[in-house]
Every structure is written in structure tokens, then in C-alpha cells.
C-alpha positions as CSV (number, residue, x, y, z in Angstrom):
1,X,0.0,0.0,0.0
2,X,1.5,3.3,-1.1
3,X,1.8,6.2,1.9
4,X,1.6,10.1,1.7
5,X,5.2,11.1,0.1
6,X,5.7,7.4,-1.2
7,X,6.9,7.7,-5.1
8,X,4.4,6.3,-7.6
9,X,5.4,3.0,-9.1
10,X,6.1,2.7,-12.7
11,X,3.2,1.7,-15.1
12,X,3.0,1.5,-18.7
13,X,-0.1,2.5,-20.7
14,X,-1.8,3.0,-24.2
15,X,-2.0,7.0,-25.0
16,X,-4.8,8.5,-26.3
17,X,-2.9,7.9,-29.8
18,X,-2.1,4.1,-29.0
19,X,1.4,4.6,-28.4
20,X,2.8,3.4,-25.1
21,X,3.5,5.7,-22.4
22,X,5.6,4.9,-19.2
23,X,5.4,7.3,-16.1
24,X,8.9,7.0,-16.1
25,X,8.6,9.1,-19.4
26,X,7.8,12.0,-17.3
27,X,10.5,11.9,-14.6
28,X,11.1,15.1,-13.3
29,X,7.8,16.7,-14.6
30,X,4.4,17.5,-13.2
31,X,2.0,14.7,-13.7
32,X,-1.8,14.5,-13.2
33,X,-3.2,11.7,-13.2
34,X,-7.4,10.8,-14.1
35,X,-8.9,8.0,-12.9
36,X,-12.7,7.1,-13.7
37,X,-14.4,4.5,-14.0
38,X,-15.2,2.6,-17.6
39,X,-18.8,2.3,-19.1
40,X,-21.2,0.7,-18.0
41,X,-19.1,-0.6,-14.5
42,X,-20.5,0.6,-11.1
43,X,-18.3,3.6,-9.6
């Protein structure tokens, strides 16, 4: 379980585009991160 402060694992995902992004990508940049739930799922 990550903490307050902990550093964010890294993750690979498909971009908007279909190319694969890495949060590692963005080392030393600001990063926002959107989370929702998909169609038709409860949440």
C-alpha cells in the first residue's frame, strides 16, 4: 500500500494515440493523473 510522500510505481499505458507511455517518461515533470471509471461498470 502506497503512503503520503511514497513515489508512484512505474506503469505502462496506451496513449490516447495508442502509443505506449511509461510514467517514467515523465521523470522530473508534473503529472496528473485521471482515474474514472469505464462504461457501464458501477463507480
Amino acid at each position: 500500500m502506497l503512503k503520503i510522500a511514497d513515489k508512484a510505481p512505474d506503469f505502462t499505458l496506451n496513449s490516447d494515440t495508442g502509443d505506449l507511455v511509461s510514467l517514467r517518461d515523465f521523470r522530473g515533470k508534473s503529472v496528473v493523473l485521471f482515474f474514472f471509471p469505464r462504461a457501464n461498470t458501477p463507480g
